[in-house]
C-alpha positions in Angstrom: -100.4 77.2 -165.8 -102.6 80.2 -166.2 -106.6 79.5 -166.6 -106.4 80.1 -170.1 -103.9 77.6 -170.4 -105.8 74.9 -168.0 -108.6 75.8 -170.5 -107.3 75.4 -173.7 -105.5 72.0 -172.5 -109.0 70.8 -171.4 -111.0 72.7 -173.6 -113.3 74.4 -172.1 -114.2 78.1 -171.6 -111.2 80.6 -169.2 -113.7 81.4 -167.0 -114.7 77.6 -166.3 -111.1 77.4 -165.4 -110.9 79.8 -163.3 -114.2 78.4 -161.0 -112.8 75.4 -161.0 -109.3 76.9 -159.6 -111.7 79.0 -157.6 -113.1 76.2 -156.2 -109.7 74.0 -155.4 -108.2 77.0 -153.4 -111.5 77.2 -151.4 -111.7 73.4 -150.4 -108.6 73.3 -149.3 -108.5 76.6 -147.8 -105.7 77.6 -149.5 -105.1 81.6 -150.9 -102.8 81.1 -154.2 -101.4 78.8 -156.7 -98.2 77.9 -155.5 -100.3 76.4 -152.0 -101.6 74.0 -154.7 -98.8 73.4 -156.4 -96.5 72.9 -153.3 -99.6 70.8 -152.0 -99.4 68.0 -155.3 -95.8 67.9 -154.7 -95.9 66.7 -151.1 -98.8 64.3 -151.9 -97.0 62.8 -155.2 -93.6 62.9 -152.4 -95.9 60.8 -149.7 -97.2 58.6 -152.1 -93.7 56.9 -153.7 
């Protein structure tokens, strides 16, 4: 999803999105989206 989507699905303001996504790929030290994504796949994978 793009920020503007995340933040019209959770209501709040594109560029609170986007610091939120900001802050995600900084804690896990990843560099894009598709690290996250591929990330919640393996962990939803692990978990079943």
């Amino acid at each position: 999803m793009t920020n503007r989507q995340i933040a019209h699905q959770l209501v709040i303001a594109p560029r609170t999105a986007d610091t939120h996504v900001q802050h995600i790929l900084s804690k896990l030290e990843f560099t894009s989206r598709a690290q996250i994504a591929s990330w919640v796949v393996n962990r939803r994978r692990s978990s079943t």
